[in-house]
C-alpha positions as CSV (number, residue, x, y, z in Angstrom):
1,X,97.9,35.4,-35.6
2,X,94.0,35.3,-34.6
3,X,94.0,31.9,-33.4
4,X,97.5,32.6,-31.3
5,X,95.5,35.6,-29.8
6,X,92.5,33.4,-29.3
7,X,94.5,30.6,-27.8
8,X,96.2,33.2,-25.3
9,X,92.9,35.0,-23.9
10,X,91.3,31.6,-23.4
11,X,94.5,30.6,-21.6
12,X,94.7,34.0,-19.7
13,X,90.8,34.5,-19.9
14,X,89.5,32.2,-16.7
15,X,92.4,33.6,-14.2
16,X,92.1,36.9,-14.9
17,X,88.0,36.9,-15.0
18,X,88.5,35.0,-11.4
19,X,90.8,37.4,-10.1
20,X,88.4,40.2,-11.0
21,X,85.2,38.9,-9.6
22,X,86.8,37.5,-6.2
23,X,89.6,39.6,-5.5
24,X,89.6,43.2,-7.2
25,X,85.7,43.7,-6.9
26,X,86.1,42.9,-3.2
27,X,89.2,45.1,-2.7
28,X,87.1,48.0,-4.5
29,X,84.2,47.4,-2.4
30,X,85.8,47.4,0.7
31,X,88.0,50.5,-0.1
32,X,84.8,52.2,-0.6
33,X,83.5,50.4,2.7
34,X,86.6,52.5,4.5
35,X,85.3,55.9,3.9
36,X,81.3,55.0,4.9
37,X,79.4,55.8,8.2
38,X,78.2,52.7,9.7
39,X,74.7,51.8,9.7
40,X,72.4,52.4,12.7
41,X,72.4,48.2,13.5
42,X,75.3,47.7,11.8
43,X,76.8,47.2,8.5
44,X,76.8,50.1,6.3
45,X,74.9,53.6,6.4
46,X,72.5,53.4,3.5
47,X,73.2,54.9,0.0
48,X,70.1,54.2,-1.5
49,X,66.5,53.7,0.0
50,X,63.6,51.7,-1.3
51,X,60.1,52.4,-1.1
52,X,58.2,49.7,0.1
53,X,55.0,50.9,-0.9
54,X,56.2,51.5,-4.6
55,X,59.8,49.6,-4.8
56,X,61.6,52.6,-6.0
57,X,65.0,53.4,-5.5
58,X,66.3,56.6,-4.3
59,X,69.7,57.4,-4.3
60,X,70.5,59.3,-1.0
61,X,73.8,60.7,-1.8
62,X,74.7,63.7,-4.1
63,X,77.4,66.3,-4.7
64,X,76.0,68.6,-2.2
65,X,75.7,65.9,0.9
66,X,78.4,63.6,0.7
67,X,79.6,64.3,3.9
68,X,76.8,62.8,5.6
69,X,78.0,59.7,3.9
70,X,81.8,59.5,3.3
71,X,84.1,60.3,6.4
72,X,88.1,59.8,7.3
73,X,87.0,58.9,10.7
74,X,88.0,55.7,10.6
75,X,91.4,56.1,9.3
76,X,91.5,58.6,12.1
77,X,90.8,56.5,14.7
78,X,93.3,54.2,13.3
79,X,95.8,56.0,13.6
80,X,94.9,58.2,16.8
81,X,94.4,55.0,19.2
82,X,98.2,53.2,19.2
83,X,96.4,49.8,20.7
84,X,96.1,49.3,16.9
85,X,99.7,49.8,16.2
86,X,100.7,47.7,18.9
87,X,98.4,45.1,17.5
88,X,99.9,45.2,14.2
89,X,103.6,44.8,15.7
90,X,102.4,41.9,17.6
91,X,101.0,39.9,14.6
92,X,104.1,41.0,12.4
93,X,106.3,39.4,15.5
94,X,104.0,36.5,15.5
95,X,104.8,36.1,11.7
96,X,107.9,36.8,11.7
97,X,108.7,34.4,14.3
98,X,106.6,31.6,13.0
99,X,108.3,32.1,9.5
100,X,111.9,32.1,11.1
101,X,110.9,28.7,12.9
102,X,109.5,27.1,10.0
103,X,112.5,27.9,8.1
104,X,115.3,26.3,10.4
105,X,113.1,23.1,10.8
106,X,111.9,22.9,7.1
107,X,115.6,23.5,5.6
108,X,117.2,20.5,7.2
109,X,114.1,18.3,6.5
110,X,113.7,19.5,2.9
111,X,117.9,18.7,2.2
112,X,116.8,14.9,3.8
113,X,114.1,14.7,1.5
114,X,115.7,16.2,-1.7
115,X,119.0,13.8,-0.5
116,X,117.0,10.8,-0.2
117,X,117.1,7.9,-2.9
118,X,114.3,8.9,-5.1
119,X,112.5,5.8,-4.2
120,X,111.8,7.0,-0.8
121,X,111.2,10.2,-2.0
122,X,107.2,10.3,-2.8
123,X,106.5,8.5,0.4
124,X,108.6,11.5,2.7
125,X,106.8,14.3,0.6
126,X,103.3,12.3,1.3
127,X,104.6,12.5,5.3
128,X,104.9,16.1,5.1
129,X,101.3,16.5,3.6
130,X,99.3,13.8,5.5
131,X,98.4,16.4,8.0
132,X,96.3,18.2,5.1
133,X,93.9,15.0,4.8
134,X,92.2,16.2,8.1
135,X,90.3,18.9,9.1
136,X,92.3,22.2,10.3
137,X,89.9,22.7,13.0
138,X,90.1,19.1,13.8
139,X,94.1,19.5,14.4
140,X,93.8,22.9,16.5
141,X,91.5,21.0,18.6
142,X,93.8,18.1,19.1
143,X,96.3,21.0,19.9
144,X,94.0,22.1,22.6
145,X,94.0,18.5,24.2
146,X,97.8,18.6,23.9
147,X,98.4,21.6,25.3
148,X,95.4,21.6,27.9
149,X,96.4,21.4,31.8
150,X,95.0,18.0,32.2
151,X,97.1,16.5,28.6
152,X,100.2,14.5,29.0
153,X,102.2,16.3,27.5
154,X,101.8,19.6,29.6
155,X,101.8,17.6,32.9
156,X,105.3,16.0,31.6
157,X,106.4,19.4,31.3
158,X,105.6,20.6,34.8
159,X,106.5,17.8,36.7
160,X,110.3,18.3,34.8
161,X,109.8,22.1,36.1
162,X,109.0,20.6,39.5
163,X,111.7,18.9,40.2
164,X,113.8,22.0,39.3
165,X,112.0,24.1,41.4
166,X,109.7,26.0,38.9
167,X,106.1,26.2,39.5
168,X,103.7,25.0,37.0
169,X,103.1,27.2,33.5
170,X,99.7,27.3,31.9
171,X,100.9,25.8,28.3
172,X,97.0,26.3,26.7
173,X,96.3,30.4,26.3
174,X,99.6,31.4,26.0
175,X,101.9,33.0,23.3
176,X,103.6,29.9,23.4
177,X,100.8,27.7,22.4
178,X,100.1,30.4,19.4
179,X,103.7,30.3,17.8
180,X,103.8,26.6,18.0
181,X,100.1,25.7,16.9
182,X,101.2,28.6,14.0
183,X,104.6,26.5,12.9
184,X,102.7,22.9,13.4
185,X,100.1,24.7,10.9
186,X,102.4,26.2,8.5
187,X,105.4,24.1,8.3
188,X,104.6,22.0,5.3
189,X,103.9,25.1,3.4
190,X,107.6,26.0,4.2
191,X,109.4,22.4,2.9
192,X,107.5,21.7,-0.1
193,X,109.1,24.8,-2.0
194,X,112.4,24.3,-0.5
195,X,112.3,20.2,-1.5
196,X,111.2,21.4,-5.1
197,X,114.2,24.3,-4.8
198,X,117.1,21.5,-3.2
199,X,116.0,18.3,-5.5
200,X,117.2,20.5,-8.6
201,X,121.0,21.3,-7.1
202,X,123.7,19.7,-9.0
203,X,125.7,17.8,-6.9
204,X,128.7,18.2,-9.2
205,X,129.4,21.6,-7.7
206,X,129.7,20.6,-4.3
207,X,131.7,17.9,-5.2
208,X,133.9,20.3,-7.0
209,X,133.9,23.0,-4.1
210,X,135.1,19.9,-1.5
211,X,137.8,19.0,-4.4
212,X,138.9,22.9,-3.8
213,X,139.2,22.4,-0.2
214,X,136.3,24.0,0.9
215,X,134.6,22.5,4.1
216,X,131.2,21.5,4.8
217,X,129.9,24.6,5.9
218,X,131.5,26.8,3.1
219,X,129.8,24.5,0.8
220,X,126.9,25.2,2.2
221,X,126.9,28.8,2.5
222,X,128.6,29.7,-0.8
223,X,127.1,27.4,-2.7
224,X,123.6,25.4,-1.3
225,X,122.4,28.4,0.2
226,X,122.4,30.8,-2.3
227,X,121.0,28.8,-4.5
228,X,118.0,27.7,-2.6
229,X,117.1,31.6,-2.0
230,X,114.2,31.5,-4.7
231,X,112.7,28.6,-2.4
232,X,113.6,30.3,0.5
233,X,111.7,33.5,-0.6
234,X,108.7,31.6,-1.7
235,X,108.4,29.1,1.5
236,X,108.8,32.8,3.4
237,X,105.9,34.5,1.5
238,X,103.5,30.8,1.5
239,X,104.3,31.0,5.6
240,X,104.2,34.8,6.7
241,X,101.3,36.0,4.7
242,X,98.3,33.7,6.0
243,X,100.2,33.8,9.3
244,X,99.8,37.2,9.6
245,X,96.3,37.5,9.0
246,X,95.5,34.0,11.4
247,X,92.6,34.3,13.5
248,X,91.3,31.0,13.9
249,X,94.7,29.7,16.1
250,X,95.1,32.5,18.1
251,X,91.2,32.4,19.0
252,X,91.3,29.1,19.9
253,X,94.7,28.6,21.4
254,X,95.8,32.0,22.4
255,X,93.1,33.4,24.4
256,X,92.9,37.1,25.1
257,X,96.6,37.3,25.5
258,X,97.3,35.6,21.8
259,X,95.0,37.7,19.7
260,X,96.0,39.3,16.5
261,X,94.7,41.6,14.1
262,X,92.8,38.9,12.1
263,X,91.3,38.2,15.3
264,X,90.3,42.2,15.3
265,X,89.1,42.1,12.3
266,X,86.8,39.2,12.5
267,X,85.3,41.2,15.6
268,X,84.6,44.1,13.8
269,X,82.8,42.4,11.1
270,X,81.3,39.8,12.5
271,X,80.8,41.0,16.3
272,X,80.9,44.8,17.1
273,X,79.4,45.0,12.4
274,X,81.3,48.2,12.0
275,X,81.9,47.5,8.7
276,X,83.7,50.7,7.7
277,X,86.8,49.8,10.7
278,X,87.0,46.4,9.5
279,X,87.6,47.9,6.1
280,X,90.0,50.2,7.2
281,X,91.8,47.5,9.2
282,X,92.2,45.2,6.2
283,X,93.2,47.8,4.0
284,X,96.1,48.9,6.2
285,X,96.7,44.5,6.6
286,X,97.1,44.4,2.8
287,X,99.2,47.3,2.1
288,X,101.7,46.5,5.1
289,X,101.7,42.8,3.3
290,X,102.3,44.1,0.0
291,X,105.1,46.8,1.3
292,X,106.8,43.7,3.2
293,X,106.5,41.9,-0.6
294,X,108.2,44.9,-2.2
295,X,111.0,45.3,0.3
296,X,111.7,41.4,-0.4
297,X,111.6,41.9,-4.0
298,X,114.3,44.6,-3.9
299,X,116.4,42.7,-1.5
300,X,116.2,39.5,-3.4
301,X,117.0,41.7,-6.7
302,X,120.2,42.9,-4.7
303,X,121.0,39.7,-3.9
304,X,121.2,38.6,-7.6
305,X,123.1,41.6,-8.7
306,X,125.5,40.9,-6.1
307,X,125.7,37.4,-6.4
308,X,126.7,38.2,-10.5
């Protein structure tokens, strides 16, 4: 009984110590961070201050003047000023529309994939990963060639629009470019769970739904869809999370028209150093991402129910 407890914590031990050092100590820190004053050159208003002379430490706050040092100001101004709101729709459209585009590319590739003769197999799956053997910067950047006004590809574009009598477009800086540098970026994160979900469908039952007289696409919908929901869900969550929180693609590609809230947040941290708004903005990032993973959850539990 000892050694199965023993076996257990050194199994669960590492993950959970991880999880505690990089992601709940942070998340504690920068919930605290929320309520704080900024500091007079940035960062955060001291809690603490150091003699030089002597190197002791005071500690500035008490019970009697903590509101000199914790404030709701910056929730306030979160949710005074609706430029932030609108901000926050914009990214969740961005998301959104990224994840929807990945899907209806990634589900017909995935099915080719899971289809294919297993020999072939391995080589397609190493196709959809080959673009992770370079540098992410490295592929915006070739995006930014692509996409720039003196690249092939957008002067192929507006000389078709000439000759229909539409003037040129700028491709480069443009919510265009940031949806499709965002699906080129996250697309393989979208067929590698569906390939895992598809390769495991027994063919049987489609065979016996055809033998039934269902068609093609009620096969599909009564049967291969459901089915491949779990990979669905998880591709979903693997494309609309780090979507939503991008900043490096819509910096790069998007311009001032393209940013997003990552890109607000990175300002505030790295830029304008109000800590304590940057806090506050990642706070609201993470709960709106873990209400959107709760709503799925609930869904996709409704969908089982019904589904039984």
């Amino acid at each position: 009984m000892r050694n199965n407890r023993l076996a257990k914590w050194l199994i669960s031990g590492p993950p959970l110590l991880y999880l505690l050092l990089f992601f709940a100590i942070p998340s504690a820190i920068m919930a605290f961070a929320a309520f704080r004053f900024p500091g007079d050159y940035g960062g955060l208003l001291p809690l603490m201050d150091v003699n030089p002379d002597t190197g002791k430490t005071t500690l500035l706050i008490n019970a009697s003047n903590y509101a000199d040092f914790l404030t709701l100001e910056n929730f306030t101004r979160f949710f005074q000023e609706p430029v932030f709101f609108e901000l926050f729709l914009k990214s969740f459209w961005y998301a959104g529309l990224t994840t929807v585009i990945c899907l209806a590319l990634a589900y017909p590739l995935a099915w080719l994939i899971a289809r294919s003769p297993k020999k072939h197999r391995d080589l397609l799956v190493l196709m959809v990963i080959l673009p992770f053997w370079s540098n992410f910067l490295i592929r915006v950047y070739s995006w930014m060639i692509i996409l720039g006004p003196q690249g092939y590809f957008a002067k192929s574009i507006n000389a078709i629009l000439g000759v229909v009598g539409i003037g040129p477009v700028q491709l480069l800086f443009s919510h265009f470019a940031v949806i499709l540098v965002l699906v080129y970026v996250h697309l393989p994160f979208m067929v590698l769970p569906l390939y895992a979900n598809l390769e495991k469908h027994d063919m049987n039952l489609l065979d016996a739904a055809q033998d039934l007289g269902a068609n093609a696409w009620q096969r599909f919908w009564r049967i291969t869809w459901p089915l491949s929901l779990p990979g669905v869900w998880a591709g979903a969550a693997l494309v609309f999370i780090p979507a939503l929180g991008m900043f490096a693609v819509p910096d790069l590609v998007g311009g001032t028209d393209g940013i997003m809230i990552g890109n607000l947040i990175k300002q505030q941290f790295l830029d304008s150093r109000d800590w304590p708004f940057g806090s506050v903005l990642s706070i609201m990032l993470t709960l709106a991402v873990l209400l959107l993973a709760g709503l799925a959850t609930l869904i996709g539990r409704g969908g089982k129910r019904n589904a039984l």
